[in-house]
Structures are given as C-alpha cells and as structure tokens.
C-alpha positions as CSV (number, residue, x, y, z in Angstrom):
1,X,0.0,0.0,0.0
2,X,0.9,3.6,-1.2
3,X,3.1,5.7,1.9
4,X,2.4,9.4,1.2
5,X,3.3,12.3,3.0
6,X,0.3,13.5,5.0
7,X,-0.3,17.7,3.9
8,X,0.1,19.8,6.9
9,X,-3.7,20.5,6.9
10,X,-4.0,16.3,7.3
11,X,-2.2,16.6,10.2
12,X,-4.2,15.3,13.4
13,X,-5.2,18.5,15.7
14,X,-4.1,16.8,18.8
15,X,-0.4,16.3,17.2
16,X,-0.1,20.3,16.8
17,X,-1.0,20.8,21.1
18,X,2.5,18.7,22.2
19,X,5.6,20.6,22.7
20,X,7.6,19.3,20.4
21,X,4.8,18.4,17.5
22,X,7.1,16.5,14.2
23,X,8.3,18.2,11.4
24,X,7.1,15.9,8.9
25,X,4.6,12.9,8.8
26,X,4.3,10.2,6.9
27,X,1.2,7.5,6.4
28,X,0.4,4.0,5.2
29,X,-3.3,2.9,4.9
30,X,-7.0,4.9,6.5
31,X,-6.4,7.4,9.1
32,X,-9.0,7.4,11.8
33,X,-12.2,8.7,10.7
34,X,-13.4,12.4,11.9
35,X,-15.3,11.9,15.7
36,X,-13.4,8.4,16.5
37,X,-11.7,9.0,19.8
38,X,-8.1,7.2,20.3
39,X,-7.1,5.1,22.8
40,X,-3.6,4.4,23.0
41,X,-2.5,0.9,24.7
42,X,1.6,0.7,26.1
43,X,3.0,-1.7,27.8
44,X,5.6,-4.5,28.3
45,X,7.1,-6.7,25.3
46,X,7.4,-9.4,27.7
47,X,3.6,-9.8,28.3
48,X,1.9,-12.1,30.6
49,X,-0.6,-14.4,29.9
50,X,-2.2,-12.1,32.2
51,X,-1.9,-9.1,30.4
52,X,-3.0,-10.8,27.7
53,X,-6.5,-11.8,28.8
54,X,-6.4,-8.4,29.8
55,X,-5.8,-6.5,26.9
56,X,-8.2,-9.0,24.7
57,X,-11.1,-8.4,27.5
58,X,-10.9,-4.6,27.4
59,X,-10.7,-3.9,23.7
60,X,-13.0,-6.6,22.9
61,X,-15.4,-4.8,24.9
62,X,-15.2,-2.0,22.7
63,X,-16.8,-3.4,20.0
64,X,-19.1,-1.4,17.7
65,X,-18.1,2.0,19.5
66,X,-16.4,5.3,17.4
67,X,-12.6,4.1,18.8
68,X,-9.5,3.8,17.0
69,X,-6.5,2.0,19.1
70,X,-2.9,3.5,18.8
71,X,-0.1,1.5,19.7
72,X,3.8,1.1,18.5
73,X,3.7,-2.5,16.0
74,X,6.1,-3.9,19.2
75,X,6.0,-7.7,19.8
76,X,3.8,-8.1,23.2
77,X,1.7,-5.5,24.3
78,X,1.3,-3.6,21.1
79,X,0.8,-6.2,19.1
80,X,-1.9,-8.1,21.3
81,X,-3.5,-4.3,21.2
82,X,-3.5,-4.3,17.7
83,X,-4.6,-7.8,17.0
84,X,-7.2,-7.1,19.4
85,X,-8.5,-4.3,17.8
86,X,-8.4,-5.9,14.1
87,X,-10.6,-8.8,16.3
88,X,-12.9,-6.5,17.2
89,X,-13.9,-4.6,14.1
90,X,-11.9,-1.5,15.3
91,X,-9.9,0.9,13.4
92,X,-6.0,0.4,14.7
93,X,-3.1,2.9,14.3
94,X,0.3,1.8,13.8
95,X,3.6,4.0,15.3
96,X,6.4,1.8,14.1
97,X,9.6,3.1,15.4
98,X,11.1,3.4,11.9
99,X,10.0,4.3,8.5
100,X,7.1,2.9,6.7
101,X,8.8,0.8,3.8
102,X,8.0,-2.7,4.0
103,X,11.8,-3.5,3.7
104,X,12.6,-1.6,7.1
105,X,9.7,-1.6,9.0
106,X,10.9,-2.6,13.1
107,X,10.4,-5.4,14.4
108,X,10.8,-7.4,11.1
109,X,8.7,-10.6,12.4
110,X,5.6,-8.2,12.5
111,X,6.1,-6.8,8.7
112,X,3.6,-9.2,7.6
113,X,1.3,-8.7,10.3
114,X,1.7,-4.6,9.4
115,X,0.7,-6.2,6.0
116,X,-2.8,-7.7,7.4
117,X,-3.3,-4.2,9.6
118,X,-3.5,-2.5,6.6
119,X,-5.7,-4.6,4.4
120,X,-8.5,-4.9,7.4
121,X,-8.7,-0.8,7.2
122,X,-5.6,0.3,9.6
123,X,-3.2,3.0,9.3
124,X,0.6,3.8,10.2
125,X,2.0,6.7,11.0
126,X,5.7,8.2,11.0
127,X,7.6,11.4,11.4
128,X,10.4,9.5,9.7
129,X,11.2,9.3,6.3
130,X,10.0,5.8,4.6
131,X,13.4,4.2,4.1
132,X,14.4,5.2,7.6
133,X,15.8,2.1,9.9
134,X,14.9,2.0,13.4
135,X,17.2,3.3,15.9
136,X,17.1,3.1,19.8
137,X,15.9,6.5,20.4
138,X,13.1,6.5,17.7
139,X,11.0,4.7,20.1
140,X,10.7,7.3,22.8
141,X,10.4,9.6,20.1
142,X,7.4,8.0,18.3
143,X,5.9,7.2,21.9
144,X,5.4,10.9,22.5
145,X,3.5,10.8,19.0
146,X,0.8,7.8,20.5
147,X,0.4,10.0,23.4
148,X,-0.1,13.0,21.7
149,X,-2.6,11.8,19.1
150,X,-5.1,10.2,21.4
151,X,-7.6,10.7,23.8
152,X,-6.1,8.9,26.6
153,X,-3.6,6.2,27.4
154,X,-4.4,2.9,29.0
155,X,-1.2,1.3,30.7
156,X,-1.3,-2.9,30.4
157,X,1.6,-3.7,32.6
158,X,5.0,-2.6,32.9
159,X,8.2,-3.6,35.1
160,X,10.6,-1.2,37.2
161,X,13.0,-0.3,34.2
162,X,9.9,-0.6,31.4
163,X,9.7,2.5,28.9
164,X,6.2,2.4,29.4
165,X,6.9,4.4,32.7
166,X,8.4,7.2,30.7
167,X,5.1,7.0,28.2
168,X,2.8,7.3,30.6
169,X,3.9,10.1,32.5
170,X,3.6,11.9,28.7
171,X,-0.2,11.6,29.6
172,X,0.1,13.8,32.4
173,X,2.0,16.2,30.7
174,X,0.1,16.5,27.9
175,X,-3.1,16.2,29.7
176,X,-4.3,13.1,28.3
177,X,-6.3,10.6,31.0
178,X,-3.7,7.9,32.4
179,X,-5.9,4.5,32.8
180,X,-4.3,1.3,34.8
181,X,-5.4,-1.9,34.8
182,X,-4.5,-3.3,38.6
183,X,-2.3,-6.5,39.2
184,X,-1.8,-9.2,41.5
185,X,0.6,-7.8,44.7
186,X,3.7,-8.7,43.9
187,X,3.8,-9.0,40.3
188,X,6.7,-7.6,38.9
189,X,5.0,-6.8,36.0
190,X,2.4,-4.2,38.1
191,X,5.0,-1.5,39.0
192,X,4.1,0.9,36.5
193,X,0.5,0.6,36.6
194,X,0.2,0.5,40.9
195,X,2.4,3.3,40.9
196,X,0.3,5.7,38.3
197,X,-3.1,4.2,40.0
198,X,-1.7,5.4,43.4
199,X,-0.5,8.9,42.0
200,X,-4.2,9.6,40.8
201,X,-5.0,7.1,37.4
202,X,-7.8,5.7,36.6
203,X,-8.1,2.1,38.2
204,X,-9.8,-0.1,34.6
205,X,-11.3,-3.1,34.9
206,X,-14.3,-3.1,32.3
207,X,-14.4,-1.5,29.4
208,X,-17.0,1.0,30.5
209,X,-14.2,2.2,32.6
210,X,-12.4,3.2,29.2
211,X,-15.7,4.3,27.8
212,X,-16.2,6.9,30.4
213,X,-13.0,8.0,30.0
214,X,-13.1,8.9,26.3
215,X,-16.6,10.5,27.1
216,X,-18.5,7.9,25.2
217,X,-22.0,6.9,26.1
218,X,-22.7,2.9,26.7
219,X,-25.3,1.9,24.2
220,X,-29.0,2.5,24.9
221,X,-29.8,-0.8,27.0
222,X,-27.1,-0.6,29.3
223,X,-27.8,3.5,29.5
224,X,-31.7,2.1,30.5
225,X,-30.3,0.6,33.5
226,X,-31.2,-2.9,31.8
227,X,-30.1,-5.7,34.0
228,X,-26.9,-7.2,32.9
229,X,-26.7,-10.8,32.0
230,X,-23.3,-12.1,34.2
231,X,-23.9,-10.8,37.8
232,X,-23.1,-13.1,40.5
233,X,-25.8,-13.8,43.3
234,X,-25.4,-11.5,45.6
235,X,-24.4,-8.7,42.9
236,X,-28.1,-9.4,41.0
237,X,-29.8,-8.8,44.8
238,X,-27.9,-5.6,45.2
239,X,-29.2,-4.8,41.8
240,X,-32.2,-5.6,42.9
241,X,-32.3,-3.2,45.2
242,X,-31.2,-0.3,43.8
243,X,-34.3,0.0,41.7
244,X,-34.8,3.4,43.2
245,X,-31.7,4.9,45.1
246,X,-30.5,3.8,48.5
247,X,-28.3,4.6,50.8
248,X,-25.5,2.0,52.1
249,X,-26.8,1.7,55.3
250,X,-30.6,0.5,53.4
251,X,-28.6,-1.6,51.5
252,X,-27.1,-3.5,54.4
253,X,-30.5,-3.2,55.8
254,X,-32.6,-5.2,53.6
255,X,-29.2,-7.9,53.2
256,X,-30.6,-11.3,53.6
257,X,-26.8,-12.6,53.8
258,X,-23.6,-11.5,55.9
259,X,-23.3,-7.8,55.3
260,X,-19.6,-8.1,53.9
261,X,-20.3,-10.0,51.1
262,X,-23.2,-7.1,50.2
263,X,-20.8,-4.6,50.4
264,X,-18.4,-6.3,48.3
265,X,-21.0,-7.2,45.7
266,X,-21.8,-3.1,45.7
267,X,-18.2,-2.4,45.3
268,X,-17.3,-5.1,42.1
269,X,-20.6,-3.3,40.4
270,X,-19.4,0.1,40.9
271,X,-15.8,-1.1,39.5
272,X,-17.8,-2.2,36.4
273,X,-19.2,1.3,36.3
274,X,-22.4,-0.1,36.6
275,X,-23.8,1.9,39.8
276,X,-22.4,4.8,41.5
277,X,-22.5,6.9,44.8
278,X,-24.4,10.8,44.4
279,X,-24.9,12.5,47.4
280,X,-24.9,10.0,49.9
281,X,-27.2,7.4,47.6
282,X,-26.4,4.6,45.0
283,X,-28.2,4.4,42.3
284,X,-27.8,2.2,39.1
285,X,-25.9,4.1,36.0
C-alpha cells in the first residue's frame, strides 16, 4: 500500500498541542475517521498471559463503539492491542519506530502482520522518512507521537526499568487521562500501573471504565439501566435493590446474607461502572 506524506492541513489536531509536535509525517493505509476517539494501549514486550487476557477483554469490549486503538507494531503489548482491535472490528493505528517501507519496518517478524493491519482498514503513522531504519531512540520519540494523538492512554503492565513508565507520564504532561489496569501484589509486572493508579490514574477493569474515559456513552440498554446478563448472586440482589436509590446503610439493611459479602458485591458493580454513589445514595448508572 501507497506511503504518502500526509499535507500539513491532514495533520491530526491533537499532534499540533504537544511541545515538540514533528516536522514531517508520513502515512500508510486509512487514518481514523473524523469523531473516532483514540485510545492508546503501552505496555511490556514481555507480556503475561495475564496481560494478555487483559488486553483482549478490554478492547474486545469495545466493539461497535467510534474508537481507534494506537499503539507502536512492538511484539507483546502492542501487538496483542493491535490484533485485538483488528478482532474487534476496530480501526488500529500503527507508530512503528522506523519508516514505513516494507523493507525496514521494526520489528521485522511483525512486517507481515503490518501487511494484514492494513488490508482490514488500519493505518501507520511516521515522522520519519520511509526508508528510515529504526534506531534506539526512535521509540521514545514515536511514543510521544501515540500519546499526543489520542484521547487517553491505558497502561497494560509494565516492570521497574519498562519505557512504558516514561510514556505514561507523557499523559500527564500532555493532559491526556492515564488509565491502569490493577495487578496481583507482587507482580513484577504491576510496578508501572500501581504506581500511576496510586499517584491519581484511573483504576480499569471493564471496558465501560475506558468508555467513560473517552466521554463515550454505553449503548442505549445498558444506558436504560437494563439488567446485565453475568452478575453473581449476591451482585443481582444488590441490583435488585437499587431500583430506586439507596443509601449504604438501606442496603445492608434489607441484606438477607452476611453484610460483607453485600458490600463487596456493591463495590465489584461500581468497579464495572455499573452503579455509583451521588450524594450519599447509590443508584444504578
């Protein structure tokens, strides 16, 4: 597929707000269409089977909505993001960190899955000239491009010494919404995300999480307050009973069972952004 030089006017708005916006960009395949909000998705090459499930659940969950997912073409998290996406029916933007010739494009055992990005409808974008190689401090580089272009950033997992810690802090300084999926305690492999979640992230666990981030409205039934379909017992009798708002104290109240596991069941439906607390009084979103 054709690489052309996208014409300043082309260039994504968000792109021209960072403080050091590129000189020059190039493109491969369909840019995200006008009103799609972009997600960007960073973290570890060495993914878990964890991070994995993960990353599938979330963007899967995205399904059918206006979202385009950004992420660099790297083995692991980026390309679990981008297969994800293509899975999903989603648009997907590519930021290899190189040029966009077939013949250099980094790493070279994901050139022919660059290949399939483009024919299901993705893109890639470059501020580096086609035949450019990729060199160690392109990737930084390019990372400041994923952040820039998108709506917010959503954080997968990454170690002590990861580069995903120097992306994500990007978010803050370009004032893009940092979300963090939460780990196991202990896991190596949660150090970047437990770190941003404690210095004021967004914890994500279901993809409404991500969907209220990027301002977008759940479809209709789950707007309507319609019941879901995979509540656990004592989440469906909480549900139950917030047919009309209660407090927590009329919620323990009218508990049939031990009042712990009602409180937990309110807590693992407010994670999935399915009710919330207003003034004292939960109430189904």
């Amino acid at each position: 597929m054709q690489i052309r030089e996208l014409a300043h006017e082309e260039w994504p708005a968000q792109l021209l707000e960072i403080p050091q916006p590129p000189k020059r960009l190039w493109v491969r395949g369909a840019m995200p269409t006008a009103g799609t909000k972009l997600l960007a998705v960073v973290g570890s090459r060495a993914m878990t089977r964890y991070g994995q499930e993960a990353c599938q659940k979330l963007i899967t969950g995205l399904a059918g909505y206006p979202i385009s997912i950004v992420s660099g073409l790297a083995l692991g998290v980026d390309t679990c993001a981008h297969k994800a996406a293509l899975a999903a029916g989603l648009h997907t933007l590519a930021f290899p960190g190189s040029g966009l010739d077939d013949a250099i494009l980094y790493p070279r055992s994901n050139r022919a899955f660059a290949k399939e990005i483009l024919d299901k409808g993705g893109g890639m974008l470059s501020e580096y000239a086609p035949t450019t190689p990729s060199h160690v401090r392109y990737f930084p580089e390019r990372n400041r491009l994923m952040v820039g272009i998108s709506d917010a950033v959503l954080v997968i997992e990454a170690g002590v010494k990861s580069g995903t810690l120097i992306t994500a802090r990007l978010a803050s300084e370009y004032n893009r919404d940092l979300l963090c999926i939460p780990h196991r305690i202990g896991d190596p492999h949660a150090f970047g995300p437990h770190l941003f979640i404690r210095l004021g992230a967004a914890l994500v666990s279901e993809p409404l999480h991500i969907l209220e981030a990027l301002g977008i409205p759940p479809r209709e039934a789950a707007a309507r307050g319609s019941l879901p379909g995979d509540l656990e017992d004592t989440e469906l009798v909480v549900w139950g009973m917030l047919e009309e708002p209660k407090t927590r104290d009329e919620i323990l109240r009218g508990a049939s069972g031990a009042a712990g596991e009602f409180l937990t069941a309110l807590v693992a439906l407010e994670l999935r952004g399915l009710v919330k607390e207003e003034f004292g009084a939960w109430h189904r979103i």
